[in-house]
C-alpha positions as CSV (number, residue, x, y, z in Angstrom):
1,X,-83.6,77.8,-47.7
2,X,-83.4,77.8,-51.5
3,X,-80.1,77.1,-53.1
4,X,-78.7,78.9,-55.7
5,X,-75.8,78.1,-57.7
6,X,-73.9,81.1,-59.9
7,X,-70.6,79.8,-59.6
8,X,-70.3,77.6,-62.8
9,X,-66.9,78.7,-64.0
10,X,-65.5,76.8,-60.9
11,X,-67.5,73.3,-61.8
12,X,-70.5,72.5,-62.9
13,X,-72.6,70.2,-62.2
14,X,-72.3,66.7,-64.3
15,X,-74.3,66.0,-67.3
16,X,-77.5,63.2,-66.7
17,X,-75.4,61.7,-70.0
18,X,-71.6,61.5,-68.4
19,X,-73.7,60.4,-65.1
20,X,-75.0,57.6,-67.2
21,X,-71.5,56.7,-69.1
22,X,-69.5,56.9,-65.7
23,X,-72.0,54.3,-64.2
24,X,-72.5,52.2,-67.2
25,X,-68.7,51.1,-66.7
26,X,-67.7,51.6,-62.7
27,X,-68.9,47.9,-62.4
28,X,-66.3,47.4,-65.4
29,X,-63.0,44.8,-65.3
30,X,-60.1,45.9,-67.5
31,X,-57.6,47.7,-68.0
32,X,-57.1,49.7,-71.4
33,X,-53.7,48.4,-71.5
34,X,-54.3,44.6,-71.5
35,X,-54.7,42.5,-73.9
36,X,-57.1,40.2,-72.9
37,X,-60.9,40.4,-73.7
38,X,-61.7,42.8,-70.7
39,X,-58.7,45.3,-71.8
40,X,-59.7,45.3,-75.5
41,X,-62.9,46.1,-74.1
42,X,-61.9,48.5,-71.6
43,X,-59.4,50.2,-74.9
44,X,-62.9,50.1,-77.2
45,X,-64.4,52.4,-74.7
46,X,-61.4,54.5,-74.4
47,X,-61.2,55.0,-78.4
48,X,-64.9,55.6,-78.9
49,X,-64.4,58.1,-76.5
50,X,-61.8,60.0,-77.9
51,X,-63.5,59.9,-81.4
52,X,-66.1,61.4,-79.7
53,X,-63.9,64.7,-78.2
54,X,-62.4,65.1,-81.3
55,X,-65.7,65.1,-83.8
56,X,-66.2,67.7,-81.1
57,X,-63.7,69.7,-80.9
58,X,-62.5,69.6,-84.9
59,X,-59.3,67.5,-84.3
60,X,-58.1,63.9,-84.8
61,X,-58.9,61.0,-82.6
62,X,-55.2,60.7,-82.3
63,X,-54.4,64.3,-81.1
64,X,-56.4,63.8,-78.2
65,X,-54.3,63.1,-75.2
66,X,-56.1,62.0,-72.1
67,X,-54.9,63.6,-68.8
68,X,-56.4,63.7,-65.0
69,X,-57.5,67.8,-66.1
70,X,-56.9,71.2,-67.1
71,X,-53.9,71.8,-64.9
72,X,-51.9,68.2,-65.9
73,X,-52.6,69.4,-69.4
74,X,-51.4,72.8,-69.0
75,X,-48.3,72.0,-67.6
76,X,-47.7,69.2,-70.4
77,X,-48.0,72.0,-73.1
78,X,-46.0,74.1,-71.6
79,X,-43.4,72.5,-70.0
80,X,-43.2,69.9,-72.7
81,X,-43.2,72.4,-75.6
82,X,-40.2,74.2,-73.8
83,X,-38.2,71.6,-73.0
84,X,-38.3,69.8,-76.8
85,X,-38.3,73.2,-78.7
86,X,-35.2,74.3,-76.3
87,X,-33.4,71.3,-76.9
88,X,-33.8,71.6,-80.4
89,X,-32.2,75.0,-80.6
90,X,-30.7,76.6,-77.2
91,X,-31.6,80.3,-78.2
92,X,-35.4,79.7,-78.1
93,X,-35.8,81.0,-74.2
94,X,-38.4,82.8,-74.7
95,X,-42.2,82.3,-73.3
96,X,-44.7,84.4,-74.8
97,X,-47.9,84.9,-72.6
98,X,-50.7,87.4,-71.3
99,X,-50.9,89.0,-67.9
100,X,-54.5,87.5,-67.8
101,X,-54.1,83.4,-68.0
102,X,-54.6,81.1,-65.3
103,X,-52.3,80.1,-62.4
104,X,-52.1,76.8,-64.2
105,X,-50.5,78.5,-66.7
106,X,-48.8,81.3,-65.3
107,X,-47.2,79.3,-62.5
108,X,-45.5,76.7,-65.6
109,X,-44.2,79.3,-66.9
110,X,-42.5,80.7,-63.5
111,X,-41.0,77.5,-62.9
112,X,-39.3,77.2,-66.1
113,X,-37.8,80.6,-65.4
114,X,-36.8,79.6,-62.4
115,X,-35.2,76.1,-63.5
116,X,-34.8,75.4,-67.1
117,X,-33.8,79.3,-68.3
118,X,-36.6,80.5,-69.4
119,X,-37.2,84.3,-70.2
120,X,-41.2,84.9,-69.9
121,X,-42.8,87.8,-71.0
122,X,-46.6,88.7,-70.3
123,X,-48.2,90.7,-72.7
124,X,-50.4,93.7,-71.4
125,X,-54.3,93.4,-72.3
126,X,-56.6,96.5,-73.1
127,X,-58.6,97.4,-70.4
128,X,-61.4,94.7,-70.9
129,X,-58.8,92.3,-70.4
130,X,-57.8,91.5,-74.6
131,X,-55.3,91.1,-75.9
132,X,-54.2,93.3,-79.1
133,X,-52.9,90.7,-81.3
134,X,-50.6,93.8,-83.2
135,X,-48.9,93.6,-79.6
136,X,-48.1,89.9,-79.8
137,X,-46.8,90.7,-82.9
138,X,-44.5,93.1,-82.1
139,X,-43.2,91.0,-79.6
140,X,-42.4,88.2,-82.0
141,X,-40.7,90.1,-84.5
142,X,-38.3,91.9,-82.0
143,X,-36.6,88.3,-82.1
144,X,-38.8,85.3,-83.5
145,X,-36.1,82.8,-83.4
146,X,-35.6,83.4,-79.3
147,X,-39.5,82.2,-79.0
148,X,-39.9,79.3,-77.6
149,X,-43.8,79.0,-77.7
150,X,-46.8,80.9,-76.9
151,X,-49.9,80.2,-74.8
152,X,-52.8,82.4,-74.5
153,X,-56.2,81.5,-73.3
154,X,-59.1,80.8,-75.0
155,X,-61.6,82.8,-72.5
156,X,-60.7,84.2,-69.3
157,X,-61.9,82.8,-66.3
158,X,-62.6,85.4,-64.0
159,X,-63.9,88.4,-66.7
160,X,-65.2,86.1,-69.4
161,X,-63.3,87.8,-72.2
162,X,-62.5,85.7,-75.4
163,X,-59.2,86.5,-77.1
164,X,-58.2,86.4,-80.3
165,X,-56.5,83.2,-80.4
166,X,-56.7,81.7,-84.1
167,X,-55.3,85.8,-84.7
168,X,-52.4,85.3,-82.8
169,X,-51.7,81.8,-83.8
170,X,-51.6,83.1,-87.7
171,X,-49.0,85.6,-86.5
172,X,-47.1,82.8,-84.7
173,X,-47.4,80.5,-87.8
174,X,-45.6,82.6,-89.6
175,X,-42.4,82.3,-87.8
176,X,-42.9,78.4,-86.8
177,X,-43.8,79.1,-83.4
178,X,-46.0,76.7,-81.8
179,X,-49.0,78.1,-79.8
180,X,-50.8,76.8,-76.9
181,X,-54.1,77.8,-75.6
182,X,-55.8,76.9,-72.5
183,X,-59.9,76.9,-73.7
184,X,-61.1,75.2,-70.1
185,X,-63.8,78.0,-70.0
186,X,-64.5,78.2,-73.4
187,X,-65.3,74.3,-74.7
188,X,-69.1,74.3,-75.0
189,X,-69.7,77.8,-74.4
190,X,-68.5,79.7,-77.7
191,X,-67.2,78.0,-81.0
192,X,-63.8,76.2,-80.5
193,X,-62.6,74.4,-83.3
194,X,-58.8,73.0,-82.4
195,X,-58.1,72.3,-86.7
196,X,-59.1,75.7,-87.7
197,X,-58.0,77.9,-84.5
198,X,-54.2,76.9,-86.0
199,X,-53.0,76.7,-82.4
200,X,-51.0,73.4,-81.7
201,X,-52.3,72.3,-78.5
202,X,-55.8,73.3,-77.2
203,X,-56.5,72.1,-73.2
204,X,-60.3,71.2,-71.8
205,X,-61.1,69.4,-68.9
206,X,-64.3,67.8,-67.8
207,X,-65.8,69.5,-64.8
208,X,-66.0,72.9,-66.4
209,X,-68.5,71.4,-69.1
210,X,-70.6,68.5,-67.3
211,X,-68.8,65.8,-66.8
212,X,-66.3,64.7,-63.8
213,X,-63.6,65.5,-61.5
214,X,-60.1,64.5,-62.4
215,X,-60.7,64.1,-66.1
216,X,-59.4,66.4,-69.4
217,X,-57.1,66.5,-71.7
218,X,-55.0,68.1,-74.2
219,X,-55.4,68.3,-78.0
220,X,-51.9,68.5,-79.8
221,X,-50.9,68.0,-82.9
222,X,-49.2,64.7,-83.9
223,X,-46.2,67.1,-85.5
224,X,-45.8,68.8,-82.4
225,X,-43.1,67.9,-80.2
226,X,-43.7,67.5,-76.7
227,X,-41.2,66.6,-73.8
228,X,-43.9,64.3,-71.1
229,X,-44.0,65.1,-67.6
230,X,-44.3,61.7,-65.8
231,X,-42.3,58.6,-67.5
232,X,-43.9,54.9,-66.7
233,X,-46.3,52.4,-69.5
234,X,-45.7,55.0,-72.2
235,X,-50.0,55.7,-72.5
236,X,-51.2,58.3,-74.6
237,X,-48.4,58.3,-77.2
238,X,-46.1,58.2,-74.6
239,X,-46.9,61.6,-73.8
240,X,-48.9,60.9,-70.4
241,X,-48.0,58.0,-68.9
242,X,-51.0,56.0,-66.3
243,X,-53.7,54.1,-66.2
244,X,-56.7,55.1,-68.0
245,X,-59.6,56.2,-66.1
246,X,-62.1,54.1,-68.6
247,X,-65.5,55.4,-66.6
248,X,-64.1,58.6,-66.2
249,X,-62.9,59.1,-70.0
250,X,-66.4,57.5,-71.1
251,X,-68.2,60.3,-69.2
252,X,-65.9,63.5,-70.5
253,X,-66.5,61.9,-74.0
254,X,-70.6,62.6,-73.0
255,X,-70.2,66.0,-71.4
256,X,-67.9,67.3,-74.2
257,X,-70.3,65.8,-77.0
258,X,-73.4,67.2,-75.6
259,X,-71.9,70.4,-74.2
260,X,-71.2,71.4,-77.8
261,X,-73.8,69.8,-80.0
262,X,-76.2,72.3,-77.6
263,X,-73.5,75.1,-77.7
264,X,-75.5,77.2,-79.8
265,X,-78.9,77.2,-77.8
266,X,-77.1,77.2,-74.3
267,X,-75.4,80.4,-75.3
268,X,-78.7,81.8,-76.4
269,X,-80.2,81.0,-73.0
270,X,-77.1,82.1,-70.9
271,X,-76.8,85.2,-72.6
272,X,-80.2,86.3,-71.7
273,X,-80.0,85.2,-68.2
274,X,-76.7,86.8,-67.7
275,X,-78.3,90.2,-69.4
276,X,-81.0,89.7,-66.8
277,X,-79.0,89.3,-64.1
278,X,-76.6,92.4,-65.2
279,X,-79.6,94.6,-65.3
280,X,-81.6,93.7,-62.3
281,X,-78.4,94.3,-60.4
282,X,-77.5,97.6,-62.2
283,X,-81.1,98.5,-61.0
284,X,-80.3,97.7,-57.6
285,X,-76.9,99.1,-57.1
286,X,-76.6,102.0,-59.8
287,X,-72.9,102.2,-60.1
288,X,-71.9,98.7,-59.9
289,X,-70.1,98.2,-63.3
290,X,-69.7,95.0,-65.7
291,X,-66.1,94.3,-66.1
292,X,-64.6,92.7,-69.1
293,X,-65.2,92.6,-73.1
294,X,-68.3,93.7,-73.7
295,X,-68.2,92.2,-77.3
296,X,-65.8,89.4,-77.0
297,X,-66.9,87.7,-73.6
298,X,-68.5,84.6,-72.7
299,X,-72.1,84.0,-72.6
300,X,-73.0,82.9,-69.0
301,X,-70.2,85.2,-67.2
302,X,-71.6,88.3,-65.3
303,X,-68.1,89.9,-63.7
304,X,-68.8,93.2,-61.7
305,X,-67.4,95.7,-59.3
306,X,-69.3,97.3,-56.8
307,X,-67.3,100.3,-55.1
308,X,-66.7,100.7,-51.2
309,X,-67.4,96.9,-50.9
310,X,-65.3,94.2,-49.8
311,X,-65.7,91.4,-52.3
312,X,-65.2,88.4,-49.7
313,X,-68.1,90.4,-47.1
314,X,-70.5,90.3,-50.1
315,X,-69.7,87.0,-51.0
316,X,-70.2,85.8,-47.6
317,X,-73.7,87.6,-47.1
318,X,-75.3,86.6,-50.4
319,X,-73.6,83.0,-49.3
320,X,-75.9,83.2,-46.0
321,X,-78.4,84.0,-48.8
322,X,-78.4,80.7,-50.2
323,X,-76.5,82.3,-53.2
324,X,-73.5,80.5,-54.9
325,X,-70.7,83.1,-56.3
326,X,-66.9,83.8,-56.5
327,X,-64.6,86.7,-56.1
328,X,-62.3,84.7,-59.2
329,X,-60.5,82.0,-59.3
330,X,-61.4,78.4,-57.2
331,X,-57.9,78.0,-57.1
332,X,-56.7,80.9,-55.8
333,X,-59.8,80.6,-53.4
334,X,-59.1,81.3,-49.7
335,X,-56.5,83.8,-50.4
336,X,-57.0,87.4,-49.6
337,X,-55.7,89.2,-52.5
338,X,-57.0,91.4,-55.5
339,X,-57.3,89.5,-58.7
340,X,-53.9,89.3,-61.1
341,X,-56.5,89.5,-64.1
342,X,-58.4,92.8,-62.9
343,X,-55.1,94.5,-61.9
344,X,-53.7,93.3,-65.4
345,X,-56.4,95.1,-66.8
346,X,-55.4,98.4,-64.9
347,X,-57.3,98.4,-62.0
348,X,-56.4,99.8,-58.5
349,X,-56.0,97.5,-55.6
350,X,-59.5,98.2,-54.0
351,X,-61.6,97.6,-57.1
352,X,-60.3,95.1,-57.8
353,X,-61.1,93.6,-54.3
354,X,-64.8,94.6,-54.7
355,X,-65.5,92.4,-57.1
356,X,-67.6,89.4,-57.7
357,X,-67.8,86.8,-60.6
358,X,-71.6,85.5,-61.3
359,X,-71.6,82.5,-63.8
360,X,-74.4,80.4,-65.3
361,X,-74.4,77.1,-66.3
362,X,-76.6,74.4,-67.9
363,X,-78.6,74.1,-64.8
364,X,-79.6,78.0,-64.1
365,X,-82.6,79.2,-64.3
366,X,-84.1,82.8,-64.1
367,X,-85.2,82.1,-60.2
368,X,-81.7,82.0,-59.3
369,X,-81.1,85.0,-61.4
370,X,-84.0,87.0,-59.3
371,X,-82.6,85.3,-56.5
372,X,-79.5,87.6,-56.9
373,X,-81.2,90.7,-57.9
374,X,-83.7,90.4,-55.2
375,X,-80.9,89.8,-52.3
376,X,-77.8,92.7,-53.8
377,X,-78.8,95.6,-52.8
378,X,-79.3,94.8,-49.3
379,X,-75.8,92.9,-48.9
380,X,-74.3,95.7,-50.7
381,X,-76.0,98.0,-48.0
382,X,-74.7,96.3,-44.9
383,X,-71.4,96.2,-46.3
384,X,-70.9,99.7,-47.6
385,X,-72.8,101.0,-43.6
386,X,-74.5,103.0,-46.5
387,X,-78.2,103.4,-48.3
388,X,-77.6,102.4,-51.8
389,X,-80.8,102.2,-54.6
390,X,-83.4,99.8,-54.2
């Protein structure tokens, strides 16, 4: 049976390029941190590499911090923003954020509420899942100097919609408050320049863009103080302390550089396919409906509910199909409950269970968009017990 993969917001498959850069230096001796020739060696491959993320992502070689992935680097933002800008002045408790971000966020943020004192406060999103940014300021100005930082994403996950981040960092600029945005989804898939998005630390990891597992980083500004999570050989300007992963940094420096030279073209080609897919399903089940912003949204990301069906059922049919999908999150995979982000976005509980989360990547191809289309209607059918259009 053919295989089909439409599940490219939880990895996707590595780059021929960071395939070639991992390989080129697993056979390697050296670590970055000697000073023999084999660790200059192994430390020329690590810089290179990080010149390369940042001519890609419009920061400086040294704002790049290197970190085993999106998560390590969310937590470092957070945690270590809230720690140094709390320390610095007591009454900054507060944690601005959206109802919509990622666990990897979201949970951060708990913990700190739960141990340091932290007061966090999600900001509601419109019912495509964005955020006003006239809300964020409101909540600023009822009491800027209580802020401790903000994070909002860069894209959503699950829906695909693109907030308004370099909006709401100008509003947070004006008060001194640093903001953090977590742009895993968005590197490589819509414009994301770190200098001129005004944010102060920007998080991308590897496997969301073509290159490897346990690989990512954060972009922060030099000015920005941040408190580290692990203590130990004081890598990464002390701010992430371990052994560099040299093959592994060598390959993200490939995925990122050729995932957004070829932005432009890939989103081309995604959009279409993903305007395919929407309508051949449409066609097939009539009042299945495309969730998130329908302006502001990522190119390959096809998010849709279809009424009286469970989400894991058709998930598990089109699986038997050979088909590839998600009802949201990989991380939150395996637990039976509706989606935070669709109930942020004011859905009922069983909507927001019959939903399913088709997304392209730089392998798809319009067969495993007809693939989809040609095996919905049915799976929808044996779920619902009921004829639907064909």
């Amino acid at each position: 049976m053919d295989q089909h993969y439409l599940d490219h917001a939880a990895t996707t498959p590595m780059r021929a390029v960071a395939i070639e850069a991992m390989t080129e230096h697993l056979g390697s001796v050296g670590n970055a941190g000697s000073s023999h020739a084999a660790g200059r060696q192994a430390r020329r491959v690590v810089e290179e590499s990080r010149e390369r993320i940042a001519a890609a992502l419009g920061c400086r070689p040294g704002e790049v911090v290197l970190t085993s992935g999106g998560t390590e680097a969310d937590n470092l933002a957070v945690k270590g923003l809230f720690w140094s800008r709390h320390a610095e002045d007591p009454r900054r408790v507060r944690i601005l954020s959206t109802t919509v971000e990622h666990h990897a966020v979201l949970d951060p943020m708990q913990w700190l509420a739960a141990q340091a004192g932290a007061k966090v406060e999600l900001l509601d999103v419109d019912r495509h899942g964005r955020l006003d940014p006239e809300t964020f300021r409101a909540a600023v100005e009822r009491d800027p100097d209580s802020v401790a930082l903000a994070s909002v994403m860069w894209a959503n996950n699950e829906v695909g919609t693109v907030q308004p981040v370099a909006e709401v960092a100008g509003i947070a600029a004006e008060h001194g408050i640093p903001v953090h945005t977590d742009a895993v989804q968005a590197v490589g898939a819509v414009p994301v320049d770190f200098a001129a998005s005004g944010v102060h630390a920007l998080t991308f990891t590897g496997h969301k863009l073509g290159g490897p597992f346990g690989v990512g980083g954060l972009v922060t500004r030099r000015e920005a103080q941040l408190t580290p999570l692990a203590h130990g050989g004081g890598q990464e300007r002390g701010l992430r302390s371990g052994t560099l992963d040299v093959p592994g940094v060598a390959a993200l420096a490939a995925a990122v550089a050729e995932a957004v030279e070829g932005r432009e073209e890939h989103a081309r080609r995604l959009g279409a396919l993903r305007d395919a897919l929407v309508d051949g399903i449409r066609a097939r089940v009539p009042d299945a409906t495309l969730n998130g912003d329908p302006e502001h949204r990522l190119p390959g990301n096809a998010h849709l509910t279809f009424p009286g069906c469970e989400g894991d059922s058709l998930l598990m049919l089109l699986d038997a199909a050979g088909i590839a999908c998600s009802t949201g999150s990989a991380c939150s995979a395996g637990v039976p409950q509706a989606s935070h982000v669709l109930l942020a976005m004011g859905y009922d509980d069983e909507p927001a269970r019959s939903s399913l989360r088709f997304s392209l990547g730089h392998t798809s191809t319009r067969a495993d968009v007809d693939a989809v289309v040609a095996a919905i209607g049915s799976a929808v059918e044996r779920v619902r017990g009921t004829r639907v259009a064909r």
